[in-house]
N, C-alpha and C positions, 0 to 999 in steps of 0.2 A: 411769252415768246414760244413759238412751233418748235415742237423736238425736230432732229434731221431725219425722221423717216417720216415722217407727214408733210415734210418740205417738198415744194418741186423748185425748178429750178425758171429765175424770171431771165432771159436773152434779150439783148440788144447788142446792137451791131452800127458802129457809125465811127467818122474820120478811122475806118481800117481796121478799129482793133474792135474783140470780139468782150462784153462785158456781160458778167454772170454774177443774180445772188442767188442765195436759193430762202423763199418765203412761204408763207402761207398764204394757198391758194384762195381760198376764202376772200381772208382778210385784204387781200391783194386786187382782188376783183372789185371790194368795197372803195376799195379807195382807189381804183380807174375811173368806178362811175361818181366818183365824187363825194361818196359818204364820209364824214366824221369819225376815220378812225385815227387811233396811235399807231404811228409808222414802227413804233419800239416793238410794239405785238407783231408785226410782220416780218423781220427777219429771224434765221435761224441763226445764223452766224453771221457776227458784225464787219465781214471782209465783204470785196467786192474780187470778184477771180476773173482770171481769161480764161480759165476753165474749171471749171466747178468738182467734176465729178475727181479731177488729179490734185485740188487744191492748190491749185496756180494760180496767185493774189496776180491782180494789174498793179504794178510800179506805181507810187505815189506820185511821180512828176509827170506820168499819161494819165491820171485821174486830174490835175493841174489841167494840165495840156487841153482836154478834152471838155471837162465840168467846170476848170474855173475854181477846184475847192475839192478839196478831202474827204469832207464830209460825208460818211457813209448813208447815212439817214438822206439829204439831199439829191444823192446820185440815186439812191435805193428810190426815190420818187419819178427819176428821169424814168431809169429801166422799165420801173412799173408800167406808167403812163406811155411811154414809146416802144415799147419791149413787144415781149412771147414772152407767154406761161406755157412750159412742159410741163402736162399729167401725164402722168400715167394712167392704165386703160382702167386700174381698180381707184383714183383717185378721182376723176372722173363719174366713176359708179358712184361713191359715198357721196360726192357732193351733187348729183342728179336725185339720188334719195334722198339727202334731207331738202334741196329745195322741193320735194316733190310734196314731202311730207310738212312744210310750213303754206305751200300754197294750196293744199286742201285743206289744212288748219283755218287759212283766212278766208278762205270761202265760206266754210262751213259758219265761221262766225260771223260772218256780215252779209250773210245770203239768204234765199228762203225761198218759198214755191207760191208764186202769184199767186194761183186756183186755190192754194189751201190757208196759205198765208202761215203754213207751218217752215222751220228750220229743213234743209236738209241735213243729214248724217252725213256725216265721213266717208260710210262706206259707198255711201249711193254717188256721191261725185267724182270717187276715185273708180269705180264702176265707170260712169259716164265719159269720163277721161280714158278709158282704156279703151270703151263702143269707140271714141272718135281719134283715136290713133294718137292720141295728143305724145309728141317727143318735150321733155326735158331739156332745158339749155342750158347748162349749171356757168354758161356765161353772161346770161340775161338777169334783172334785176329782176328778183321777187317779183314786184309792181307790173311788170313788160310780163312776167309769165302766167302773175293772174288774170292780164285784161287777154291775155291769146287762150289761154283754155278758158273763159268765160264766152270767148266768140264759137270755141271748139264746140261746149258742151250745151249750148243752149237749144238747139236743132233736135238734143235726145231728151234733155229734162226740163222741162219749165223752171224758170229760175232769172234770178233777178238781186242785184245790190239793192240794198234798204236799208234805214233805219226809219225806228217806232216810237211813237211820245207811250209811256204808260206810265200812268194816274197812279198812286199810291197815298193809303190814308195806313197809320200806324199806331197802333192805341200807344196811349201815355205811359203804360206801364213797361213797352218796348222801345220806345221811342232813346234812349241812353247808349244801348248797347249796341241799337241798327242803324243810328244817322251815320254815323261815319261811313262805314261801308256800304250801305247804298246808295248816297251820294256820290260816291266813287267809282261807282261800278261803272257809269256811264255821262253824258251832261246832264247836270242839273237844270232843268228851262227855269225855273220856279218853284217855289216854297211857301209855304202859311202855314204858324203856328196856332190852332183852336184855344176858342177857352177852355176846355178839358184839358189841353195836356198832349192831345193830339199832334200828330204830325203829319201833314200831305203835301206830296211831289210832284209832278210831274219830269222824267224820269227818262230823254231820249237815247236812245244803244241801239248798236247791230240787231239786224232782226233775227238774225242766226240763233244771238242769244235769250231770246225770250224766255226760256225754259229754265237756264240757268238762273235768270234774275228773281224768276218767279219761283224757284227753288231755295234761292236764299233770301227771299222775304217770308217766305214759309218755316226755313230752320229758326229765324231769327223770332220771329213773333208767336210762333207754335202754331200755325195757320190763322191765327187772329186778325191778320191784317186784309185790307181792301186792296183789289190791284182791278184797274179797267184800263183797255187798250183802248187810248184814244185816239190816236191818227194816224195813217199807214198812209207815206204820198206815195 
């Protein structure tokens, strides 16, 4: 549940009377756009008010009157869905930073540079983001705001969505300790167990992460292991 100072307040307004919760903004937006959340994590306080900031509950027989039901959880979905979210000008801020900060995250991990077929860094796309003016919309989904600065920043950086198949062969003596997590790491296309004892993959992921995969097939086998990039579409 939102403490009441990270709370803003969700408004609606219908058949005359004015209905206020107050939720997490976040969480609140999640589930306008339809995402899988608990409505229990969204409010701060389990009232429904005609004014929030005085603490003035609406009457249970206008919650009747109007929804049909009591139910705060039920009505807390009407408001959401039909409402206004009040931010303020610093709540606002934090949530334009962290979506700003997960949609270079997913970039960086699922993206890379045609001409070199290497990952970009972080910093070179928040760079590239900043040359093309790109604004933050802390009301757009994640998804909507990486496919708009992927349009933004292509013009300044070469760059491009991919995923990679890489080949992995793993001697037998490592083979216990590294199937599980590299399997994991990304889809498994295919497997064969050698008669030695061996183990090899084929091993599709983000192209972003190449480095990283190839870093923990390294910790894991002490460099012993075989890795060949086999197919870049």
């Amino acid at each position: 549940m939102v403490t009441l100072d990270e709370a803003v307040v969700a408004r609606y307004k219908t058949h005359g009377v004015h209905f206020e919760i107050l939720v997490d903004p976040e969480v609140a937006l999640s589930l306008r756009r339809g995402d899988d959340v608990s409505i229990e994590e969204i409010l701060a306080v389990e009232d429904v008010f005609e004014d929030a900031s005085r603490g003035e509950r609406v009457a249970e027989d206008e919650l009747m009157r109007v929804f049909g039901t009591t139910d705060v959880y039920t009505i807390a979905k009407e408001i959401i869905a039909h409402g206004e979210l009040q931010l303020t000008s610093e709540q606002r801020r934090r949530m334009q930073d962290n979506k700003r900060k997960r949609v270079i995250s997913t970039i960086a991990r699922n993206a890379f540079n045609p001409q070199t077929g290497a990952p970009h860094p972080p910093s070179r796309i928040e760079k590239a983001m900043e040359e093309a003016g790109v604004h933050i919309d802390p009301f757009k989904s994640d998804d909507e705001m990486v496919s708009e600065v992927m349009k933004k920043i292509r013009p300044i950086i070469p760059i491009r969505f991919e995923e990679v198949s890489i080949a992995v062969k793993i001697p037998a003596e490592y083979t216990a300790k590294s199937y599980g997590e590299i399997q994991s790491f990304g889809h498994l296309v295919k497997e064969e167990w050698q008669s030695d004892g061996s183990w090899m993959a084929l091993i599709k992921i983000p192209a972003g992460i190449q480095d990283e995969f190839y870093a923990l097939v390294n910790r894991l086998t002490k460099g012993e292991a075989e890795t060949k990039l086999v197919r870049q579409a």
